[in-house]
N, C-alpha and C positions, 0 to 999 in steps of 0.2 A: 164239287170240284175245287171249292175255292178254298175247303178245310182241309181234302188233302194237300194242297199246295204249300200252306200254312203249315203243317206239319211239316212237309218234308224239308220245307227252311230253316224250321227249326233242329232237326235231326243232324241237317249239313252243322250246324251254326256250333249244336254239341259236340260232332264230329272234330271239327274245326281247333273247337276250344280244349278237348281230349286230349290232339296231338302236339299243342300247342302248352298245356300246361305244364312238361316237365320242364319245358325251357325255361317259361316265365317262374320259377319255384328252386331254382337253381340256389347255390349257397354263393355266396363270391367272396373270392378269398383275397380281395383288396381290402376286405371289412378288419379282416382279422392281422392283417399285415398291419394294417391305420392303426387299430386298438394295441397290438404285438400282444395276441389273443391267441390260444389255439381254439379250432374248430369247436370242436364241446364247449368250451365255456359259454357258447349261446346257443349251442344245439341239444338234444336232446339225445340218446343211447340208441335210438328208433333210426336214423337218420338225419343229413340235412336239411328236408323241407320242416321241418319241428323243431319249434321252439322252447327251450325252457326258460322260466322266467327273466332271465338278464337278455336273454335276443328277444323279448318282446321287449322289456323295456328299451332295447336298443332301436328297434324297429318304429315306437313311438315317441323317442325323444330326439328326432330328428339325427338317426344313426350316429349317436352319441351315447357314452357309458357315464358322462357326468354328471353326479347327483346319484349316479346308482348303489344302493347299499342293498348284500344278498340277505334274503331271508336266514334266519338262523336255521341249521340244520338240527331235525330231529330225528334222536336216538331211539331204534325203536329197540323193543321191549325186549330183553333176552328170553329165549323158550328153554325151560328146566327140561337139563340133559336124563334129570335123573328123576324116581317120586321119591317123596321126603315123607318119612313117617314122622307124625306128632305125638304119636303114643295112646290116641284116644280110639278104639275101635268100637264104637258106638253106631248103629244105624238108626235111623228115625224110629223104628219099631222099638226099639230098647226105648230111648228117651221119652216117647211115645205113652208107653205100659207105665214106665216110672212115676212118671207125671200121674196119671189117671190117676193109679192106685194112693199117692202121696195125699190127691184131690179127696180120694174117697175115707180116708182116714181123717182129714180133717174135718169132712164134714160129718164123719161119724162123731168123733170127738165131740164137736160143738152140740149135736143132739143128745149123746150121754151130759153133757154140762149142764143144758137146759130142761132137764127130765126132772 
């Protein structure tokens, strides 16, 4: 009896905290007025309860942006719109045979040498 009691205190308690969490998670827009910031600059493309780098740093330097320098952005890679021929249309099998056979003349050679 006394562990389901315990449970369902706990249940209420998440219950409680559920409907309770959009409020506490709220954006406030006196942050952004104080900085004359828009919203994104500390928020994230997901929403306002997420942070991108500058609203954490704002969030632990005592809701302050001073001192803050953004990371440099990186450029990602372009994706080839097109395939680019080199001129070389070789498969591993070609270079493969080449090789061997190159192998096996040389070491023919060196045994007609030493005959």
């Amino acid at each position: 009896m006394n562990r389901s009691k315990s449970i369902q205190i706990f249940l209420l308690f998440m219950l409680v905290f559920m409907v309770l969490s959009p409020v506490l998670s709220l954006a406030r827009p006196e942050y952004a007025a104080k900085e004359s910031r828009n919203c994104p600059y500390c928020h994230s493309r997901d929403g306002p309860p997420q942070l991108n780098e500058a609203g954490t740093f704002y969030g632990t330097n005592n809701h302050s942006l001073l001192g803050y320098i953004p990371s440099p952005k990186v450029t990602p890679t372009p994706v080839p719109t097109e395939e680019i021929v080199i001129g070389v249309h070789m498969n591993t099998w070609d270079v493969g045979i080449q090789a061997f056979i190159t192998i096996l003349l040389i070491i023919a050679l060196v045994y007609i040498i030493r005959l």
